[in-house]
C-alpha positions as CSV (number, residue, x, y, z in Angstrom):
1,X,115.5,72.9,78.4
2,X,119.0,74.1,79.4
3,X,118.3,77.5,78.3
4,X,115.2,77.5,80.8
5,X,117.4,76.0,83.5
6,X,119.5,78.5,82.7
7,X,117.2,81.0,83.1
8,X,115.9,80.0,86.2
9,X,119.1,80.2,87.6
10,X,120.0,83.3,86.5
11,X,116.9,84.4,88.5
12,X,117.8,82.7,91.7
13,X,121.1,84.9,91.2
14,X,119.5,88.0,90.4
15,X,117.3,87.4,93.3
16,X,120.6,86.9,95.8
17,X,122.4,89.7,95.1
18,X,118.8,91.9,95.6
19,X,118.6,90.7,98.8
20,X,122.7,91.0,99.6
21,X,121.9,94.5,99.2
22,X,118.4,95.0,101.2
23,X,120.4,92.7,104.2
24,X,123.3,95.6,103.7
25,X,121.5,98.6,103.8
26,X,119.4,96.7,107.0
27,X,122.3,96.6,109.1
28,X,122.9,100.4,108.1
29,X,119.6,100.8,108.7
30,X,120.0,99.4,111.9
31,X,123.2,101.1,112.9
32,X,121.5,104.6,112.4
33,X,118.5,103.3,114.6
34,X,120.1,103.4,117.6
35,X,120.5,107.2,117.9
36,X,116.8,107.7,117.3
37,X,115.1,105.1,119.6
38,X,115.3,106.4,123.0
39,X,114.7,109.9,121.9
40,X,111.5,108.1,119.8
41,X,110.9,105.5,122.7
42,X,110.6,108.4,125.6
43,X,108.2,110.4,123.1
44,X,105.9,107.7,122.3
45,X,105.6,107.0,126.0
46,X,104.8,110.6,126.9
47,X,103.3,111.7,124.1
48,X,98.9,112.3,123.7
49,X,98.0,108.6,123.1
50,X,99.7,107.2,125.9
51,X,100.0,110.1,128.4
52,X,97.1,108.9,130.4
53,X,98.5,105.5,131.4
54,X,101.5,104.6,133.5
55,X,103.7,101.9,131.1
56,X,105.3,98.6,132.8
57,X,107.8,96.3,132.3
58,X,106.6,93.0,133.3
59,X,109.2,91.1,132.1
60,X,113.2,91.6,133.4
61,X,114.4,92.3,129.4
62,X,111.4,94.0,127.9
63,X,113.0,96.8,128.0
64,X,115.9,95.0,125.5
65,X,113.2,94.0,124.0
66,X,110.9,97.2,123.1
67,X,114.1,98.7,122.1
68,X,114.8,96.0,119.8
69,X,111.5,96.3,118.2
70,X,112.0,100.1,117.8
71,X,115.5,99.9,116.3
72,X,114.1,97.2,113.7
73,X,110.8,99.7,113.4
74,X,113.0,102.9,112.4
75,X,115.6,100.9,110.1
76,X,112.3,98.9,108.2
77,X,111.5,102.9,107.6
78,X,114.8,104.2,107.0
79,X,115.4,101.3,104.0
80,X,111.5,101.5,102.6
81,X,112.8,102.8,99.4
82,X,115.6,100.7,98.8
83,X,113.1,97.6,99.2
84,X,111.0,99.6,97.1
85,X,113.9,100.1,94.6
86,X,115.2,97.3,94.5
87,X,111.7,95.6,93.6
88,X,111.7,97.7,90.8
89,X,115.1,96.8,89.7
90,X,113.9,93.1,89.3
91,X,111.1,93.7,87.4
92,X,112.1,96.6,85.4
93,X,114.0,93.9,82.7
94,X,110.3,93.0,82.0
95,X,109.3,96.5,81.2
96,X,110.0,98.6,78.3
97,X,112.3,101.8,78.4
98,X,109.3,104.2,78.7
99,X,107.7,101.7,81.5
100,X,111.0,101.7,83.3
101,X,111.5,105.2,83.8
102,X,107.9,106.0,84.3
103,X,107.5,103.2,87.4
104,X,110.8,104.5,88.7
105,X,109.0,107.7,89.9
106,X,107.0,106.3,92.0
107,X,109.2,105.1,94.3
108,X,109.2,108.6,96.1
109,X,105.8,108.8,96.2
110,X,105.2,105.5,97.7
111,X,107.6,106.4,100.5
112,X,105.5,109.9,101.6
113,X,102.0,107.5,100.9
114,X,104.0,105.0,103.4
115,X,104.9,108.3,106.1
116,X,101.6,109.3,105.7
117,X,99.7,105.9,106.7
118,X,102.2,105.6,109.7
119,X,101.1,109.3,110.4
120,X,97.5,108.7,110.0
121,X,97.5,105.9,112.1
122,X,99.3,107.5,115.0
123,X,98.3,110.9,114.9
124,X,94.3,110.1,114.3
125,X,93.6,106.9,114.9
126,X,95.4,105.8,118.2
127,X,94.3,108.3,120.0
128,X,91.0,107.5,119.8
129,X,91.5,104.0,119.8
130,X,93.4,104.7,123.4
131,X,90.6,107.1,124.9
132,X,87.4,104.4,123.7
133,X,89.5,101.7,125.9
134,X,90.2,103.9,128.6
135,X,86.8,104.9,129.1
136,X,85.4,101.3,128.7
137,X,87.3,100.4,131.8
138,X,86.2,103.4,134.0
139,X,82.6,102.4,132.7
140,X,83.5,98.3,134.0
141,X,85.5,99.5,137.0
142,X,88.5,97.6,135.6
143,X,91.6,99.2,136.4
144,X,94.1,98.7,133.2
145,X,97.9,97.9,133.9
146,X,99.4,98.4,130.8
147,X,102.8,96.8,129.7
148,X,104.6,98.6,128.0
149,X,105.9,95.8,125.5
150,X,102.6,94.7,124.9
151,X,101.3,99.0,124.1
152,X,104.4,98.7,121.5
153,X,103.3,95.6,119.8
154,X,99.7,97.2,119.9
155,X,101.4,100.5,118.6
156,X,103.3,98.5,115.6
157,X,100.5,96.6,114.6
158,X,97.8,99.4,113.8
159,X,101.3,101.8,112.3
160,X,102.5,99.1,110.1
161,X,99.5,98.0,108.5
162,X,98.4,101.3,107.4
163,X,101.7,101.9,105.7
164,X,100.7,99.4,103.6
165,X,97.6,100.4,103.0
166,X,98.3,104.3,102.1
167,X,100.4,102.1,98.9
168,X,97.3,101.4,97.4
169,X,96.8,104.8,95.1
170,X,100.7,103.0,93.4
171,X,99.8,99.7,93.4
172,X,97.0,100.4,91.6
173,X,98.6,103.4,89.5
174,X,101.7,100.8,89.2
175,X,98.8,97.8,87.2
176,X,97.4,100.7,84.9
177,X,100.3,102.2,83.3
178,X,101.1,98.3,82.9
179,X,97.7,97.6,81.4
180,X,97.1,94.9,83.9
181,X,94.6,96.4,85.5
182,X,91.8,98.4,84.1
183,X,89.3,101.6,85.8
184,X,86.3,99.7,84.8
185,X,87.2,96.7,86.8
186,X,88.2,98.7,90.1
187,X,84.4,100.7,89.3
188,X,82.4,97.5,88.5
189,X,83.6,95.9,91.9
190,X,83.2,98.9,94.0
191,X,80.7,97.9,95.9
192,X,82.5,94.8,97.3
193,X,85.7,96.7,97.7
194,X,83.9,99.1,100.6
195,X,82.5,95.7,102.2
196,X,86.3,94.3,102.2
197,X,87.4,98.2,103.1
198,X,84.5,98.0,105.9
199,X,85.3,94.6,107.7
200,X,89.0,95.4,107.6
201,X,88.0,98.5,109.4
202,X,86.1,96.6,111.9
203,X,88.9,94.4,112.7
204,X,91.6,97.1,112.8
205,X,89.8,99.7,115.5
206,X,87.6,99.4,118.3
207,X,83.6,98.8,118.4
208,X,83.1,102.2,118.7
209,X,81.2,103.9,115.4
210,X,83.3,107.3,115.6
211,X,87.0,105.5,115.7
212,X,85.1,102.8,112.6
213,X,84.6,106.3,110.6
214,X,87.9,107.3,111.4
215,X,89.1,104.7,109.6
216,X,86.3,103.6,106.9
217,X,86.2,106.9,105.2
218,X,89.9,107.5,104.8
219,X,90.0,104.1,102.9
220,X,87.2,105.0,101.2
221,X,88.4,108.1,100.1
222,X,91.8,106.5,99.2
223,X,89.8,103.8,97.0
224,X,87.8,106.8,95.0
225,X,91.5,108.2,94.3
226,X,92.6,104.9,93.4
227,X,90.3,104.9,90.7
228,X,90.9,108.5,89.6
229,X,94.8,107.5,89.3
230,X,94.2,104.3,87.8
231,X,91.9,106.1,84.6
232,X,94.9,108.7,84.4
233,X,97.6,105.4,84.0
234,X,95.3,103.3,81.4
235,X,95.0,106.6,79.7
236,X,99.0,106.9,79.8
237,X,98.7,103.0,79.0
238,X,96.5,103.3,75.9
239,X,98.7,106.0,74.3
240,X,102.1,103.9,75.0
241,X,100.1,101.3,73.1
242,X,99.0,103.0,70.1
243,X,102.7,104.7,69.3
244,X,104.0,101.5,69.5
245,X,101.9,99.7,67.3
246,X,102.6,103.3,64.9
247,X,106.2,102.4,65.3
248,X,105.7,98.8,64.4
249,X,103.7,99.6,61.3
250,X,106.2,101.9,60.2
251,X,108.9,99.8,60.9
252,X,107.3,97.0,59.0
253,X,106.3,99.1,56.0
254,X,110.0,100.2,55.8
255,X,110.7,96.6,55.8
256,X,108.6,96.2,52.7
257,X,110.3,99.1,50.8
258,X,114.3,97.6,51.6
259,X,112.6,94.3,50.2
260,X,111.4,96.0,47.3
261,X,114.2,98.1,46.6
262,X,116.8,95.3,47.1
263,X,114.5,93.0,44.4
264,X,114.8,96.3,42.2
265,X,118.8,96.2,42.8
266,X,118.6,92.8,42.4
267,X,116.8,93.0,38.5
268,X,119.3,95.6,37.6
């Protein structure tokens, strides 16, 4: 029971200092975020999805606060792969010496998946999103007064979201080369992953069919690679598996002859 109490602890401490570090590089983070946001704020403002509509402050400190927001934006990018790494530094004592190295790669690769969802998002998706809403209002005669905290909020909500999603290809690489998760699961429940892919489409853009497909077969796409990456990792998994279970045999059978050998010294 002390042992286990012991353990626990240990965790709770090994959990602490993780996040010492992620609140260090943070305030780095931060630090180097304040050369890049007005540079970043005056180019989202003028740049294709927005250049159509005049931005307002209709509060005295949103300006404080969209720079804020921005700062905190840039520096949650800037120290991605220390939170990535540092993830993998608390699970890696779980993992063998093979596993650790192996899941250690992919921390690059999860930061460019993370870029290129933010990308995605921005470069493709919002400017249609923008250009269905500003049409629907010339259509209803409504004349849109935008603030400009709430476009940033908008902005961070479709950018972050698809960072997340673009991780799916190493999540799911990440459970195969761990054996947790198997090809022939993510195949058998295809069919309900496009529904959940679908409706989480719907909710993210507009009702408009061309910004839905925008977005639908993207994820799509990315699911069909999930599934190609995940056979590769099993694959990976399987061999892991059987040169282990090689290594124990051999190890055992060696076992067995010191045994013998030492009941031959023995009778001599």
């Amino acid at each position: 029971m002390a042992d286990k109490n012991l353990t626990i602890v240990e965790h709770i401490d090994e959990i602490r200092k993780r996040l010492m570090v992620i609140v260090v590089f943070f305030i780095v983070g931060v630090i180097a975020s304040f050369f890049f946001a007005k540079p970043l704020i005056h180019f989202i403002q003028y740049d294709t999805p927005a250049e159509e509509v005049v931005l307002n402050a209709f509060n005295v400190v949103d300006p404080v606060v969209i720079y804020l927001k921005v700062i905190i934006f840039l520096a949650i990018i800037i120290i991605s792969p220390v939170l990535m790494y540092q993830l993998w530094a608390f699970i890696s004592p779980g993992l063998r010496d093979l596993e650790r190295k192996v899941t250690l790669s992919y921390i690059p690769f999860a930061f460019l998946l993370f870029l290129a969802g933010i990308s995605f998002s921005y470069f493709v998706l919002l400017p249609y999103i923008m250009k269905f809403m500003i049409n629907l209002s010339d259509q209803l005669n409504i004349e849109q007064t935008i603030g400009i905290n709430e476009y940033f909020s908008f902005l961070f909500s479709i950018l972050l979201p698809f960072g997340f999603v673009f991780q799916l290809p190493i999540v799911i690489l990440f459970l195969s080369r761990l054996g947790i998760l198997q090809p022939k699961v993510l195949v058998k429940v295809r069919k309900y992953s496009y529904f959940g892919l679908f409706v989480l489409a719907a909710f993210i853009t507009p009702p408009d069919i061309v910004s839905h497909l925008f977005v639908t077969v993207p994820l799509f796409i990315l699911y069909e690679i999930s599934i190609v990456i995940s056979r590769l990792g099993y694959r990976k998994f399987e061999k892991a598996e059987q040169l282990r279970k090689l290594e124990e045999v051999k190890a055992e059978q060696q076992r067995q002859i010191d045994k013998v050998m030492n009941q031959t010294d023995s009778n001599k």
